[in-house]
C-alpha positions in Angstrom: 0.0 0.0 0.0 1.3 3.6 -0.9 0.3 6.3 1.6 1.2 9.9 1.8 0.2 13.3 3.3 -2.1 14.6 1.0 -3.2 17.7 2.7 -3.2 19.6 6.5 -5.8 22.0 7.7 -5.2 24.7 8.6 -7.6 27.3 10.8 -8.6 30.5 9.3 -10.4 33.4 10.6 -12.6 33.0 7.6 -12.6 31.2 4.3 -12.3 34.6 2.4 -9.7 35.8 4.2 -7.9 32.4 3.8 -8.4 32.6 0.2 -7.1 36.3 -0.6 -4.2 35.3 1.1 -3.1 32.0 -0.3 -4.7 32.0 -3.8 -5.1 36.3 -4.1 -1.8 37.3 -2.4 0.7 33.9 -2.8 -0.5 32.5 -6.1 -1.4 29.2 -4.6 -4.2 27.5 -7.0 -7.5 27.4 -5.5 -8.5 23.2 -5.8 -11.8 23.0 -4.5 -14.3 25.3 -2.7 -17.3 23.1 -1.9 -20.3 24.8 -0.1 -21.6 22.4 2.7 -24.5 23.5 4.1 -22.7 25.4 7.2 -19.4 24.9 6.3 -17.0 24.8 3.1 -14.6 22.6 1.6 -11.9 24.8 0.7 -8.4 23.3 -0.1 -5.4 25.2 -2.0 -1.9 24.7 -3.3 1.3 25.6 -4.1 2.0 27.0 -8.0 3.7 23.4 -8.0 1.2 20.5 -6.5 2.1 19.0 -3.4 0.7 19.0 -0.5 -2.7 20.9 -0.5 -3.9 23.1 2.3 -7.6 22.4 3.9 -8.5 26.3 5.0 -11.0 25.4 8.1 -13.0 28.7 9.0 -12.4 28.3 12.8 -15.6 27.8 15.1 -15.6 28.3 18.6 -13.6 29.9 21.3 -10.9 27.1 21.4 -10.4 26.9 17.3 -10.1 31.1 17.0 -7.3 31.1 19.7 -5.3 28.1 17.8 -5.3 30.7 14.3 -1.8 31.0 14.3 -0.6 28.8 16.7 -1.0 25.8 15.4 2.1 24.4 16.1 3.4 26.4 19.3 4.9 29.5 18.0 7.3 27.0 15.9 7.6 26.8 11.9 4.3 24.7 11.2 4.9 24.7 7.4 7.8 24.1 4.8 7.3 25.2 1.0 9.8 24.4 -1.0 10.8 26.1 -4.0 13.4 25.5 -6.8 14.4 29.0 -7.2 14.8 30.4 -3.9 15.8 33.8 -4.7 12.9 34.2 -7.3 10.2 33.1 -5.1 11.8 35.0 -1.9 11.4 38.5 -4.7 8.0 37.5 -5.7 6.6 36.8 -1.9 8.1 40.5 -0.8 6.7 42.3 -3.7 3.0 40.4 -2.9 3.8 41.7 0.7 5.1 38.6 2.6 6.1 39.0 6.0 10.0 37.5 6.7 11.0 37.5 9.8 14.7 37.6 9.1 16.8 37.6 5.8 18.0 34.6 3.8 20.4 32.5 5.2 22.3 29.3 4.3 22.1 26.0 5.7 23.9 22.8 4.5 19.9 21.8 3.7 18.9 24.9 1.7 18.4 28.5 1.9 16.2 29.4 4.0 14.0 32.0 5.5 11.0 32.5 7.9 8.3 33.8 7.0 4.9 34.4 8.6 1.3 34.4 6.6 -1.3 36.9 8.0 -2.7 34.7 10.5 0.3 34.3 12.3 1.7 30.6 11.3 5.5 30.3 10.7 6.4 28.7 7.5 9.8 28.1 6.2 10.8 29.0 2.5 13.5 26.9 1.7 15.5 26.6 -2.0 17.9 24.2 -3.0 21.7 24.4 -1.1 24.2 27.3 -2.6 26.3 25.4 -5.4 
């Protein structure tokens, strides 16, 4: 049997919100948006396939305070790119917030970025040549 993540939720204020950014602002490709009843199926991805992105309108006290914290105040998500430099350009002209500049690691370049939720994701590229 072959298994594999095919997609993470993650909690959004609302679904429009969750949208503009991702698919409006990021360039992510909007996959489904299925209206059901009181809630949608929404799920997004990365320009290049991948794992998708399940944007869950949070409901309730307990879901709003996780919006952004997700994973602890630690980088939640990794999006890998081929073309580091390129993509690190594009993200800070469609107004991505990095929390620090690019670095080097012997795993990539690398650098942290926030969406407007407040979840940490990494953009890493390939390793300097």
């Amino acid at each position: 049997m072959a298994s594999r993540v095919s997609a993470i939720t993650l909690v959004v204020p609302d679904y429009e919100a969750g949208l503009a950014f991702y698919v409006g602002q990021l360039g992510f490709r909007l996959v489904e948006d299925v209206d059901q009843g009181r809630k949608r199926w929404v799920t997004v991805e990365p320009p290049g396939g991948g794992t998708r992105l399940v944007l869950a309108r949070a409901e309730g006290e307990a879901q709003r305070a996780a919006i952004g914290n997700q994973a602890g105040g630690r980088v939640f998500l990794f999006l890998q790119t081929d073309d580091f430099a390129r993509d690190h350009a594009a993200m800070l002209a469609a107004g991505v917030t990095f929390e620090e500049a690019p670095r080097h690691e012997p795993y990539g370049s690398v650098a942290v970025w926030r969406d407007p939720f407040g979840n940490r994701w990494d953009l890493i590229g390939p390793p300097a040549g």
